[in-house]
KEPA-389508 format. One record per atom (N, C-alpha, C): residue number from 1; residue in three letters; atom name; x negated, y, z. Coordinates in nm, 2 decimals. Each point is the difference from the previous one (the first is absolute). Last residue first. Example, Ala and Ser with C-alpha at 12.3 -4.5 7.8 and 13.67 -1.06 7.14 Angstrom:
2
ATOM   num   residuo   atomo        u        v        w
ATOM     2       Ser       N    -1.28    -0.22     0.71
ATOM     2       Ser      CA    -0.09     0.11     0.00
ATOM     2       Ser       C     0.08     0.11     0.08
ATOM     1       Ala       N    -0.03    -0.57    -0.01
ATOM     1       Ala      CA     0.09     0.12     0.00
ATOM     1       Ala       C    -0.09     0.12     0.00
This chain:
55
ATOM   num   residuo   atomo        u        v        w
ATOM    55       Unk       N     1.68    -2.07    -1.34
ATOM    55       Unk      CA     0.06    -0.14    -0.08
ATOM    55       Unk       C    -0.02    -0.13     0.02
ATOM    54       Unk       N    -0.13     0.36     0.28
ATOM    54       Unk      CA     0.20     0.00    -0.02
ATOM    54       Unk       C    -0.02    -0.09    -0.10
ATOM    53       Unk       N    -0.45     0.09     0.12
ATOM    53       Unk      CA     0.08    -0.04     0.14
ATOM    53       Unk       C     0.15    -0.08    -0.05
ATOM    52       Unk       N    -0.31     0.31    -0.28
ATOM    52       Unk      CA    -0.03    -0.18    -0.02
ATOM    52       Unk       C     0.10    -0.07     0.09
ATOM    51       Unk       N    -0.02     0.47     0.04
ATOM    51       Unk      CA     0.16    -0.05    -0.12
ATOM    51       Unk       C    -0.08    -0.13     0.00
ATOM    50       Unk       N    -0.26     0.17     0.32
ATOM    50       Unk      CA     0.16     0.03     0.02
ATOM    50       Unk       C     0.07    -0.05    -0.09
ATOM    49       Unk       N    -0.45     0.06    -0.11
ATOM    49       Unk      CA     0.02    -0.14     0.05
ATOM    49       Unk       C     0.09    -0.03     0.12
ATOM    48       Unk       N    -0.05     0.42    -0.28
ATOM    48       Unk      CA    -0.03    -0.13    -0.09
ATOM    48       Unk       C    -0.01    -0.07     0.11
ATOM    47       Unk       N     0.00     0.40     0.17
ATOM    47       Unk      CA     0.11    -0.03    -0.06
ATOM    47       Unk       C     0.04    -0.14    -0.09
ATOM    46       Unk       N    -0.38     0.14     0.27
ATOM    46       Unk      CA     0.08    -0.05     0.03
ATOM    46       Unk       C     0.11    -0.06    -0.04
ATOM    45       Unk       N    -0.34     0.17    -0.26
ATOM    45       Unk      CA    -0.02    -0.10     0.06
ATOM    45       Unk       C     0.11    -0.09     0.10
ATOM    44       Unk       N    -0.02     0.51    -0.12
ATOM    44       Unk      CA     0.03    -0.11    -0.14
ATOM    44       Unk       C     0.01    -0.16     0.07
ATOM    43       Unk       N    -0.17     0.26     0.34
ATOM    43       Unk      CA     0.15     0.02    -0.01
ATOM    43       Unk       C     0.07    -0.07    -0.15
ATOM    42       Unk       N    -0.50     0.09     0.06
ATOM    42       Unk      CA     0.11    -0.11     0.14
ATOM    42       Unk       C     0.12    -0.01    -0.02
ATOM    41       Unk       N    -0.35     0.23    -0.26
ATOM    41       Unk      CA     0.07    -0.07    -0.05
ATOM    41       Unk       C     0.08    -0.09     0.07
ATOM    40       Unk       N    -0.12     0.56     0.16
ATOM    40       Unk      CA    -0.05    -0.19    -0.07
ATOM    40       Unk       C     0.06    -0.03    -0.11
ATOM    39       Unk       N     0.13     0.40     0.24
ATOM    39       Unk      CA    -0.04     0.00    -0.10
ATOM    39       Unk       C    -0.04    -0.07    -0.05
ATOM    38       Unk       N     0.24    -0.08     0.43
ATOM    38       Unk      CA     0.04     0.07    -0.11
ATOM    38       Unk       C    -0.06    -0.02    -0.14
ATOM    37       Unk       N    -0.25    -0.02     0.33
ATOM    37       Unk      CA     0.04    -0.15    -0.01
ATOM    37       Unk       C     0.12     0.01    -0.11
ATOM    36       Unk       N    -0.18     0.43     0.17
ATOM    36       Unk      CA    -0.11    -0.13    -0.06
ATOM    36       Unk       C     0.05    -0.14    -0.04
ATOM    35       Unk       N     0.28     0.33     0.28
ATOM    35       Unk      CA    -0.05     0.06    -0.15
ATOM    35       Unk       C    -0.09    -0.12    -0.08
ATOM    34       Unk       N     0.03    -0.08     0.44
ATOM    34       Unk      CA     0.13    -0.08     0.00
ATOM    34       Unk       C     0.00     0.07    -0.17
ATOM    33       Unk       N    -0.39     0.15     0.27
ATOM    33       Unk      CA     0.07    -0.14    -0.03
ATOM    33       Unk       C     0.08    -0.08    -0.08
ATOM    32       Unk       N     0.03     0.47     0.16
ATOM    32       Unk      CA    -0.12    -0.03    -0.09
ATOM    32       Unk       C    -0.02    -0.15    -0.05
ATOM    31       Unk       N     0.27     0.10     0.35
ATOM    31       Unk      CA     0.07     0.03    -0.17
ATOM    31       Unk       C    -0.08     0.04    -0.08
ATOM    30       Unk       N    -0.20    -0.11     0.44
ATOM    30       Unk      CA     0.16    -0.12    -0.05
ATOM    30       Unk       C     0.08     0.06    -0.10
ATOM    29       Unk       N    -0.32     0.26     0.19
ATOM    29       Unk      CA    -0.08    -0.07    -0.03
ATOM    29       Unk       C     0.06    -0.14    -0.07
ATOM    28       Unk       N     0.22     0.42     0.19
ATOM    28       Unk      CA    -0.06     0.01    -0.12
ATOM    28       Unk       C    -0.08    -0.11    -0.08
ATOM    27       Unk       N     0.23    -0.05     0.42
ATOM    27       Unk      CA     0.05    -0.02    -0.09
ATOM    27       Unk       C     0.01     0.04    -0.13
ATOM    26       Unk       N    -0.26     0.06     0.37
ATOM    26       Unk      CA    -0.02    -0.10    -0.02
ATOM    26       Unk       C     0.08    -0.08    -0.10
ATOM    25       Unk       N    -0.23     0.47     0.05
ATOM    25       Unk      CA     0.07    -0.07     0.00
ATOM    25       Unk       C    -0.01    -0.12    -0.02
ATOM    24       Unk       N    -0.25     0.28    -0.14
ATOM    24       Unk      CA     0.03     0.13     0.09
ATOM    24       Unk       C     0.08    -0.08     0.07
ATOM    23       Unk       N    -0.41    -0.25    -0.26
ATOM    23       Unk      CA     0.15     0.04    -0.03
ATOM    23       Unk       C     0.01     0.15     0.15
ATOM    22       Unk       N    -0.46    -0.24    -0.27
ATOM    22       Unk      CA     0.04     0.09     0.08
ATOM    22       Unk       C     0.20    -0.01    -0.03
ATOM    21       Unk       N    -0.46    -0.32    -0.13
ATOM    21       Unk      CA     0.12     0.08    -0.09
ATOM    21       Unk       C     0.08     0.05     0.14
ATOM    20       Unk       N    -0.56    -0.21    -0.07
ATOM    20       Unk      CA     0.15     0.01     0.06
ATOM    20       Unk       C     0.11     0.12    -0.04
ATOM    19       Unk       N    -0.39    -0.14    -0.34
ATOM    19       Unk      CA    -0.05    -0.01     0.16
ATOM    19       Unk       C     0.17     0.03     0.01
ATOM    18       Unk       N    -0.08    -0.22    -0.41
ATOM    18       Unk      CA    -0.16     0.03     0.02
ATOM    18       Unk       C     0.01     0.10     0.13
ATOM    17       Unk       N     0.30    -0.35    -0.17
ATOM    17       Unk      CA     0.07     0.12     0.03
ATOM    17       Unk       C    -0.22     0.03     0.03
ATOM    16       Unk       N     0.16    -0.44    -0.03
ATOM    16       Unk      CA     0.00     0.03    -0.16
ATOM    16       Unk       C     0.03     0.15     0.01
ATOM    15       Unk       N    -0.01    -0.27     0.38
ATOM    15       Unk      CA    -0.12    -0.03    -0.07
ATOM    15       Unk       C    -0.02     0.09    -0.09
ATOM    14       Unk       N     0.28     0.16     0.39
ATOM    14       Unk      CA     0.02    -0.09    -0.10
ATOM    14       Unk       C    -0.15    -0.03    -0.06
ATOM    13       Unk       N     0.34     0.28     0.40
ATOM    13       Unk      CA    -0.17    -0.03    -0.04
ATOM    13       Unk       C     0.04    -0.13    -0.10
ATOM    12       Unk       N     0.30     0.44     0.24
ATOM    12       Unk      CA     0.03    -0.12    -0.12
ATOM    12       Unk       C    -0.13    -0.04     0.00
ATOM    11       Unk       N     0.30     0.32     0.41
ATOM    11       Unk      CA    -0.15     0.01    -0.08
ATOM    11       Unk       C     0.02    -0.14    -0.09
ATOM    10       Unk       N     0.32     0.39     0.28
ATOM    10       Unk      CA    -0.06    -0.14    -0.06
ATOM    10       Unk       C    -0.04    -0.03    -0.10
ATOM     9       Unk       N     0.25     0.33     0.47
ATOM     9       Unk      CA    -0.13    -0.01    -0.15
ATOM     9       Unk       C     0.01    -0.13    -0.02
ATOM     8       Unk       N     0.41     0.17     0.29
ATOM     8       Unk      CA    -0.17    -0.04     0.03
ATOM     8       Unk       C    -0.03     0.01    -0.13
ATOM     7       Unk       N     0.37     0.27     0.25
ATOM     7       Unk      CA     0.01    -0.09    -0.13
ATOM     7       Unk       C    -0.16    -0.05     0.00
ATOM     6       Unk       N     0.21     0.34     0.31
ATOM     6       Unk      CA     0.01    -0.11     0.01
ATOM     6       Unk       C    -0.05    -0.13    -0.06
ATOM     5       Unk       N     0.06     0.49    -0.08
ATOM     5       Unk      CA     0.14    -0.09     0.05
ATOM     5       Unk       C    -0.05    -0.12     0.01
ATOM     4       Unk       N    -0.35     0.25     0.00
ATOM     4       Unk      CA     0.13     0.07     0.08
ATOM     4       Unk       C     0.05    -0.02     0.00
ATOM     3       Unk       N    -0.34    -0.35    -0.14
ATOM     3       Unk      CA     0.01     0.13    -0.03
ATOM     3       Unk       C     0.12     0.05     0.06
ATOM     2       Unk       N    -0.40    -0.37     0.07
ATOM     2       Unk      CA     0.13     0.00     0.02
ATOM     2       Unk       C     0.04     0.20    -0.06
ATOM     1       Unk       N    -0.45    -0.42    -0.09
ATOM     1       Unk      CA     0.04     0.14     0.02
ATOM     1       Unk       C     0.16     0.01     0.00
């Protein structure tokens, strides 16, 4: 679905999502994302095997 300005829909299907996750946006669906990975432990993670890197 394309909306008046333009902007297409987008849709998320996952295993772990019991049915499809609706965005308004495609860059709603990319800071949804990008929040998530945020909240992880990815980023602890990263951070720890950056300073392993420097010493």
């Amino acid at each position: 679905m394309t909306f008046d300005d333009g902007e297409w829909e987008a849709w998320e299907f996952a295993t772990w999502y019991p049915r499809a996750v609706r965005y308004s946006s495609f860059l709603e669906i990319m800071m949804d994302g990008y929040d998530r990975i945020l909240d992880s432990d990815l980023p602890k993670i990263r951070d720890i095997s950056l300073k392993n890197l420097e010493t």
